[in-house]
N, C-alpha and C positions, 0 to 999 in steps of 0.2 A: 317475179320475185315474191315471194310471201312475208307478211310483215305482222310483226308484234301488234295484240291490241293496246299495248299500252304507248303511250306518248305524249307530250307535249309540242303545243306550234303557236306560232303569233305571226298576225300580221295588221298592217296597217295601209290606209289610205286615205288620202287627202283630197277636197274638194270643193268649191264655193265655201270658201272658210269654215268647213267643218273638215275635223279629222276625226277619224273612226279606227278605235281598234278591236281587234278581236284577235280573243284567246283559245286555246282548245286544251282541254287534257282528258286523255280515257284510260279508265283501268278496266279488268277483264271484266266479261260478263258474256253468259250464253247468248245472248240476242243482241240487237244494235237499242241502246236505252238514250235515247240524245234529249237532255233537259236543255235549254236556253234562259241566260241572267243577261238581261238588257233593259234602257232607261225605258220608262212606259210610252213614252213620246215615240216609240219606234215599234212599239209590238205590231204592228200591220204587217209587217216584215218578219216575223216569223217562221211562218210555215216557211219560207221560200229558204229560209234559211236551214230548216228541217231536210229540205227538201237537198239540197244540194251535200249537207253532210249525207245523207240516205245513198245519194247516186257515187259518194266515193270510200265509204269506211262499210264494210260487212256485219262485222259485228263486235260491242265495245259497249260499256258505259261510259259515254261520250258527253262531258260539261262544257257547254260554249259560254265563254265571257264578250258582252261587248262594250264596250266605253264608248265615249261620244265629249269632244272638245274643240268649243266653237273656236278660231282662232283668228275672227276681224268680227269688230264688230256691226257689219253692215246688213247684220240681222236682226238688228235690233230698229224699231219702229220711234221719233218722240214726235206726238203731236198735242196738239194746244185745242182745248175746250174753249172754243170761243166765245159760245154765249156766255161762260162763269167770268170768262177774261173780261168782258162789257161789265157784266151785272157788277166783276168789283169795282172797275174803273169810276161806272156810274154814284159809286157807293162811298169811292173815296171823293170825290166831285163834291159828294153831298157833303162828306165830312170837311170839305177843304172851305164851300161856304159857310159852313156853319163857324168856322174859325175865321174869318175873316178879320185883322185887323188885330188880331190875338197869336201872343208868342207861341201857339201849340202849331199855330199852320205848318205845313212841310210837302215840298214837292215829290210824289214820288217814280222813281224809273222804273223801266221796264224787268230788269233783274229784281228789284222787291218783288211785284206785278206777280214773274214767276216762283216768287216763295210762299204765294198765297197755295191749301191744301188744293189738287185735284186742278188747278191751269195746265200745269204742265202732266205729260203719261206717256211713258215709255212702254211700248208696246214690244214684242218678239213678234217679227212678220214669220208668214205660214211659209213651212217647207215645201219644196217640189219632194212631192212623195214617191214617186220612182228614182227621180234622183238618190236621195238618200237610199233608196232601197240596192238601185246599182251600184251605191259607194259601200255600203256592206259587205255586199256578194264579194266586192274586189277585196275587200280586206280580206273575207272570211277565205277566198281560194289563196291568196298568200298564206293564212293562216296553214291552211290546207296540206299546201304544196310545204313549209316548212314540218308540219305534223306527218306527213308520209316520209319524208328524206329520215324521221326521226325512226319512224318503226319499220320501215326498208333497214335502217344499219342494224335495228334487236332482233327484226327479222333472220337478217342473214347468220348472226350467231347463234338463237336456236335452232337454226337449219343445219349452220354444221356439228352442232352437240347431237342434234337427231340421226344426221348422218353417219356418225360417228360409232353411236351406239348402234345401231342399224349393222352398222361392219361384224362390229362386238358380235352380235345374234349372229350372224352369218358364217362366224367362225364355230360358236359355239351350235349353231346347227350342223353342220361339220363332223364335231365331235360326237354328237348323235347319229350321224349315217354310219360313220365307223362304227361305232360299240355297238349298234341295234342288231347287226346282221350274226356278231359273235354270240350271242345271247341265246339263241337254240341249240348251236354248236355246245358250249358252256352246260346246258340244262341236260342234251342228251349225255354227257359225261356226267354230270353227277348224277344222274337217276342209275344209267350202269353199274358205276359205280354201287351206290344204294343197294341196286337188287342183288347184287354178288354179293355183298356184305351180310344181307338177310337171306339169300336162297344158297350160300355157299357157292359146293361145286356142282350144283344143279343146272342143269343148260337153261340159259338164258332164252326168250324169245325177241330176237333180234328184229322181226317186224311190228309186235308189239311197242319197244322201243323207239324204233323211226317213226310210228303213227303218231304215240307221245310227243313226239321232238316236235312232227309238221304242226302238232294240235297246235303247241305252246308258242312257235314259230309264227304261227298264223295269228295267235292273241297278244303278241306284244310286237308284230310285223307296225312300223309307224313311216314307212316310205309315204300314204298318202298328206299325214299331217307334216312330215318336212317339204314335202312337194308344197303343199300348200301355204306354209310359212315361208318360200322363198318367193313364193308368187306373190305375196302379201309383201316382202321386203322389194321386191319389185315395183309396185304399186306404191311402194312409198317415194322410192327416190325419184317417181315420174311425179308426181302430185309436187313435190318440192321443186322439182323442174321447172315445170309449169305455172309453179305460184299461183297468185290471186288468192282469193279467201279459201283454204283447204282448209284450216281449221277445225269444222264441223265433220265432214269425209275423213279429217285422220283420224277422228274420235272414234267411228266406224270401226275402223279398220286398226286400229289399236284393241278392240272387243276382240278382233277375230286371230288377231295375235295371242291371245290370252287364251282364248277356245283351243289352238293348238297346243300352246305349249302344255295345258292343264291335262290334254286327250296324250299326250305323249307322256308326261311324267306317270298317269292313270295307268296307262299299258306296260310301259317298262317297269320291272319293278327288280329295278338293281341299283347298288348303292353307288357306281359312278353313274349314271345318266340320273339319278335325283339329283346328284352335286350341280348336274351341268343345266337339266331342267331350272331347278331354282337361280342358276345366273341368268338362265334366259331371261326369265319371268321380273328379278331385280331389273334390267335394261330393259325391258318394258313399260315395267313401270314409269319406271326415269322417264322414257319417252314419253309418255302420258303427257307427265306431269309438265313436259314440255309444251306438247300439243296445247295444254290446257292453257298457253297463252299465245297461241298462235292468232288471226285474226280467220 
C-alpha cells in the first residue's frame, strides 16, 4: 500500500513510574529530514530513535515530540548530612548551656533539626539508561504504527485520484490512435485537391502525390510514443500495486509521461489532437502534483 508523506501519530508508554510520550508529524519533503525535541536528560537516546523512524518512513520532514512524566515518586532520593546534623545539634548544646537558668532556654526536636539550611537533600536517583531507552522505542513504535494507519488512509486516496486520472489519459490516448492514422489520408486530399486547383485540368502525378502522403505519414506517424505512453500507464498501476515508497520512481516516470505527450502534440499538427494532447498533459500534471505527496 503506498502512503502519504504527510501525517500525524502518538503514542505512549508506561514504566517504573515514568510515562513517555511521543509524537510524530511530517509534511512533504524530497528526502527523509527527521529533527527530534526531547528533555536533555534523554538525548543518549537519540540516534536510536533516528534510527528506527529511518527503518520505517522513506521520505518526509518528519518532527518527533517526546514528553517525559514521572508519576510516583520513588525516584526521588532524601538523605541527611550528618555531619552538619551534629555540628548543629552540638551548636545548639552550646547555646542551650549558655542559657541555662534563663527564660531564653528552649528544647529543640528533630523536625526544627531539619529546618536547619542543607540537613536535609532531596536527591533524583539515576535512571537505568536502557530502560528509559526501551520505554521510548515502545512509545515511539506506537507512535509509529498510529502515524502509518494515518498516511496508509491519504495514501489510498491519492492512489485512487492517480488511478483515476491515469483511466482519463488512457481514454484520451484512444483518441489519439483513432485521429493519427486519418491524418495522411486528410493531407493526401487536400494537396490533390490544391494542385487541381493551381494546375487545372493538367494531369496530375498520382505518384508524386502518394510519396507526399507516405512522407507526411511517416512524420506525424506517433504509434511509437502511444505505445510508449501505455507502457508507462502500465507501469504506473503496478508501482501503486505494489506500494512501499514509489514516490521518488513515479516522479520518473511522470518525466516520461510528459516526454510523450510533448513528442506527440510536436508531430501532430492538427487542431483536434492539440485539443486532446493538452488534456493529456493537464491529467498529468494533476498527477504530478499528486505524486508530489506520495511517500
Amino acid at each position: 500500500m503506498v502512503k502519504s508523506m504527510t501525517g500525524y501519530g502518538r503514542g505512549e508508554a508506561t514504566g517504573d513510574g515514568l510515562t513517555i510520550t511521543v509524537e510524530l508529524r511530517s509534511v512533504n519533503n524530497r528526502y527523509l529530514d527527521c529533527s527530534v525535541k526531547m528533555p536533555r536528560a534523554y538525548i543518549f537516546a537519540e540516534n536510536s530513535l533516528k534510527e528506527r523512524v529511518q527503518a520505517r518512513v522513506g521520505r518526509g520532514k518528519v518532527d518527533l515530540f517526546v514528553g517525559a512524566v514521572h508519576t510516583a515518586g520513588d525516584d526521588l532520593a532524601v538523605t541527611v548530612n550528618e555531619p552538619l546534623a551534629r555540628a548543629y545539634m552540638d551548636a545548639l548544646g552550646t547555646l542551650g548551656a549558655l542559657g541555662a537558668g534563663s527564660p531564653i532556654r528552649r528544647e529543640y526536636s528533630v523536625t526544627d533539626l531539619a529546618r536547619f539550611p542543607d540537613v536535609l537533600t532531596v536527591e533524583k536517583k539515576e535512571e537505568d539508561a536502557e530502560g528509559v531507552k526501551a520505554l521510548l522505542l515502545r512509545a515511539l513504535d506506537a507512535a509509529l504504527d498510529d502515524f502509518d494507519t494515518m498516511r496508509e488512509r491519504e495514501g489510498a486516496k491519492l492512489a485512487e485520484d492517480i488511478l483515476g486520472r491515469a483511466e482519463t489519459i488512457s481514454q484520451l490516448t484512444g483518441k489519439v490512435e483513432e485521429r493519427a492514422p486519418v491524418l495522411a489520408g486528410e493531407y493526401r486530399a487536400r494537396l490533390t485537391a490544391k494542385l487541381q486547383e493551381v494546375l487545372g485540368n493538367t494531369q496530375i502525378d498520382e505518384n508524386r502525390i502518394l510519396t507526399e502522403a507516405a512522407i507526411y505519414a511517416d512524420k506525424v506517424a506517433v504509434d511509437e510514443e502511444t505505445v510508449r505512453l501505455r507502457s508507462h500507464l502500465s507501469q504506473l498501476h503496478q508501482m501503486l500495486e505494489q506500494g512501499g515508497a514509489v514516490g521518488r520512481k513515479l516522479d520518473f516516470l511522470i518525466q516520461e509521461f510528459n516526454r510523450e505527450a510533448n513528442t506527440i502534440g510536436s508531430k501532430c499538427n492538427d487542431t483536434e489532437l492539440a485539443r486532446v494532447v493538452v488534456d493529456i498533459k493537464a491529467e498529468i500534471e494533476k498527477i504530478r502534483e499528486q505524486v508530489q505527496n506520495l511517500e
